[in-house]
N, C-alpha and C positions, 0 to 999 in steps of 0.2 A: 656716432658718439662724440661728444664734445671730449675737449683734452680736459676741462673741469671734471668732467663726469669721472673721464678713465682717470684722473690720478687721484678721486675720490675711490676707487677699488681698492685702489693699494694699501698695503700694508704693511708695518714695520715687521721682519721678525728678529729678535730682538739678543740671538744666542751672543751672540760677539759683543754683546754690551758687559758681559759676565765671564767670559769667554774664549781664548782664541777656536774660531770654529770656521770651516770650509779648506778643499781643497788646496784652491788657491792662493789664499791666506796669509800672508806673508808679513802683515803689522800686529797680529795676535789680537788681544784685545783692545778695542775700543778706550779708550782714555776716557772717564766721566766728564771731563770739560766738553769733549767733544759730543759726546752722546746729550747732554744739556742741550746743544746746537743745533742734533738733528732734530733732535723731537721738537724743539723749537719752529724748527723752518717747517716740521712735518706739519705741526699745527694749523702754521699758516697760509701751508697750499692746500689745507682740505681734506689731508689724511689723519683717518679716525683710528684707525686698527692697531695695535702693539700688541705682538704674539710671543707670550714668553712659556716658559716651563717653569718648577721649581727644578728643574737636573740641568739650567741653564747656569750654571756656578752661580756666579752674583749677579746676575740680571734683572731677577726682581728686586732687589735691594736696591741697586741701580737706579731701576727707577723711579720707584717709593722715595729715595733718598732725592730725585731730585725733582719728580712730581710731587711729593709731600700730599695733602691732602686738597687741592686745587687740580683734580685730576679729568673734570669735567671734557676737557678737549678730546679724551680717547677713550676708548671701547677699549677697554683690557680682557685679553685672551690667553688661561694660564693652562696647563695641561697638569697632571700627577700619573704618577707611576705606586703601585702598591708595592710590589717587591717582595718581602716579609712580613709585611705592615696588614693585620688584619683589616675586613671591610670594613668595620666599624669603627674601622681610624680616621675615617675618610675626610670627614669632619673637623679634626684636627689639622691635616693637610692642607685643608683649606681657612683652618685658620692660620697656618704657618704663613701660606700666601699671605693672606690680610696683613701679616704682621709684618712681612716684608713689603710688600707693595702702598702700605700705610692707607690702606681704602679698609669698607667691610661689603664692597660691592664690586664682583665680575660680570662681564659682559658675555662670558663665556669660560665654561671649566670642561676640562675636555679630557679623554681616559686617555694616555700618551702610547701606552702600547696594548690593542688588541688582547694580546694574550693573558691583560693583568683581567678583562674582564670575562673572557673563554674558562679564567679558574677559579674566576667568583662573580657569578652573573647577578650577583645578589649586590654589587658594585651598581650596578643599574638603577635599582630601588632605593639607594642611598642619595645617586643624585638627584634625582625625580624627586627626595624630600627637601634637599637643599634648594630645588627649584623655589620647590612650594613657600618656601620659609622667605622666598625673596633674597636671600644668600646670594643665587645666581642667576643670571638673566635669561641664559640659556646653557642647556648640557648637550654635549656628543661626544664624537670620536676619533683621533686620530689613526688614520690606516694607512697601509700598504701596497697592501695586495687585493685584486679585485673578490677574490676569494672570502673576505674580511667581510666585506659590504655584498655579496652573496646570503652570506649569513644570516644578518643581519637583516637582510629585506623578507628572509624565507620568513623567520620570528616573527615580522612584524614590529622589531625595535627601531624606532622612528626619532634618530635624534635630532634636535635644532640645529644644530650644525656638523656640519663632516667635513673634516681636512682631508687635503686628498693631492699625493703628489701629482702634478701635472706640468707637462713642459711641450716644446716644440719636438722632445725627442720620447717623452714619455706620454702617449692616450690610452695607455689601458683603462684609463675610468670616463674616459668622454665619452660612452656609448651609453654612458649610466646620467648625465647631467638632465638631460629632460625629464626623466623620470621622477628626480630628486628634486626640481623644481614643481614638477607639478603636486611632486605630496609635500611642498611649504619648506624641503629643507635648506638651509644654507649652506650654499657650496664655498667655501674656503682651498683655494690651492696653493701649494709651494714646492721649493726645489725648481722653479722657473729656471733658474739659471743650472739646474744639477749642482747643486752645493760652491758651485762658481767653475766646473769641470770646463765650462765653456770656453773662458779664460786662458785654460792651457795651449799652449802650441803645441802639435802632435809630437815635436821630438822631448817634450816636458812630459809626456807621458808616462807615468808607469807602469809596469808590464804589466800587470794585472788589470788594466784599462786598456790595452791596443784595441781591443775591438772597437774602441769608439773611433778610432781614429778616422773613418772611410767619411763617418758621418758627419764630424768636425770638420772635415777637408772639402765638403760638399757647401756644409754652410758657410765657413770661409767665401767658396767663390760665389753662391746665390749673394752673397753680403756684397764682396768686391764688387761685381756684377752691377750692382743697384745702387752703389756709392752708399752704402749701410754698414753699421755694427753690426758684429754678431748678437751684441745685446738687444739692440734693438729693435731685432727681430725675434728673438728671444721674448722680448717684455712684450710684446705688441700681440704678437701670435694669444698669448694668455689672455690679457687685456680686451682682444678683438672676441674673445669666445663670449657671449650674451647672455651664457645660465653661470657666467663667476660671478660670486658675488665680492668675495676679495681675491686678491693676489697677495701671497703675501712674499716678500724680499730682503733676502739678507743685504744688507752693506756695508762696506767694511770705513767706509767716515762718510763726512758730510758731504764731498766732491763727489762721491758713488751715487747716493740721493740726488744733489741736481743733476746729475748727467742723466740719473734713467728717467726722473720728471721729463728733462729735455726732451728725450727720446720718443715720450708720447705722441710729438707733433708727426713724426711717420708714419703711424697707425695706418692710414687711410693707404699706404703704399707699399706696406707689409701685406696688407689684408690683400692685394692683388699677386700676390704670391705663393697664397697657399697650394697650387699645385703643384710647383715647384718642390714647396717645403715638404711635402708629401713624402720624399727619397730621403729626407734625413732622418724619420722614425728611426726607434732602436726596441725591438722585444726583448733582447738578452735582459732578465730581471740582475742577473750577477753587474750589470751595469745600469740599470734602471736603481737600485735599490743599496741608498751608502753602506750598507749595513754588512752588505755582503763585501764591499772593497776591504782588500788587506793589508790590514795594519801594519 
């Protein structure tokens, strides 16, 4: 794969534009001058993707306010949550997006959590008409657990796209990518980096985290070893899989973007390590899955 191709995969995701969001985190949110900058540079090396939420605080507003209606250069990808909000809101929701993101067109609208559609599968039928309406270009899912996409494959509910965490430390859903390529879906992944967990030095740790540590300390020296980032190998491993269709990556400014751009020139010397990388797997979901770290 050419390094054109791979940092056409990539993707913005877009929380910390609205935000302060991820572990590591330590600037909070993105500054809009700065976020102007990224999407800028984003443009111009090739990446199409901007994955936001409406539960992203002000991230759509973000960047409506500075995409304006000249939005042509990205694939916008918003997600909703129902919550309390009947199905028959759904619509509304997605006109809120519109309103904030200053378009009346997504690339992709996607149901943020599983369960909002397990308690109204009638949720399903609703985007299926927004499809129709040309509202939205494509509908799916964001999941979790393979459990989720189990489900779903048993039904027969076949979305255009499915986000799907995936990392050097997380393959519970790699068993499932051919599959999903051969019935047309688009694979979308993130959490590449674990919310930036990677970042941590073991003694930054929080005790509710040690488990990761053996696995951190592994990839540490495969890195050291190879004169590599841990990111690098991080971004690559993702990048190197051939059923993603995007990746998508938090960054916390515009130096995080060039440096993992940079990083794609290793690709070809990462991919000769995947045996290696093999020992850094992690199955614990309580550390697979942010949701469960505590607060």
């Amino acid at each position: 794969m050419s390094q054109q191709g791979a940092v056409a995969k990539l993707g913005i995701g877009t929380a910390q534009f609205g935000m302060p969001y991820g572990i590591a985190n330590v600037r909070g949110r993105i500054p809009s001058p700065e976020v102007r900058d990224i999407l800028a540079f984003a443009a111009e090396n090739g990446i199409r993707l901007l994955d936001t939420a409406s539960v992203y605080g002000e991230s759509e507003s973000v960047i409506g306010d500075i995409l304006g209606t000249g939005q042509d250069a990205f694939d916008i990808v918003s997600k909703f949550g129902l919550g309390e909000v009947p199905v028959s809101d759904v619509p509304s929701l997605l006109a809120g997006s519109f309103l904030r993101l200053k378009t009346n067109y997504l690339y992709g609208y996607l149901i943020h959590q599983y369960s909002d559609f397990t308690m109204n599968p009638l949720v399903w039928n609703v985007l299926k008409d927004l499809k129709d309406k040309g509202q939205v270009g494509k509908i799916g899912f964001s999941l979790y657990r393979t459990e989720e996409l189990d489900f779903l494959m048993e039904k027969k509910i076949l979305p255009d796209i499915l986000q799907v965490p995936y990392s050097i430390f997380d393959r519970r859903f790699e068993p499932y990518f051919l599959r999903l390529k051969d019935l047309g879906v688009e694979v979308h992944v993130r959490s590449i980096f674990l919310q930036g967990l990677i970042y941590l030095s073991s003694g930054k740790l929080p005790p509710y985290l040690k488990n990761v540590e053996a696995s951190l300390n592994k990839l540490g020296e495969i890195a050291a070893g190879n004169s590599l980032t841990t990111g690098a190998i991080c971004l690559n491993y993702v990048l190197g899989n051939h059923f993603v269709d995007n990746a998508v990556i938090g960054v916390d400014g515009l130096v995080q973007l060039k440096e993992n751009i940079a990083n794609i020139r290793h690709m070809d010397q990462v991919c000769f390590l995947n045996k290696e990388l093999a020992e850094v797997e992690i199955r614990d979901e309580n550390i697979l899955l942010p949701y469960k770290w505590e607060k």
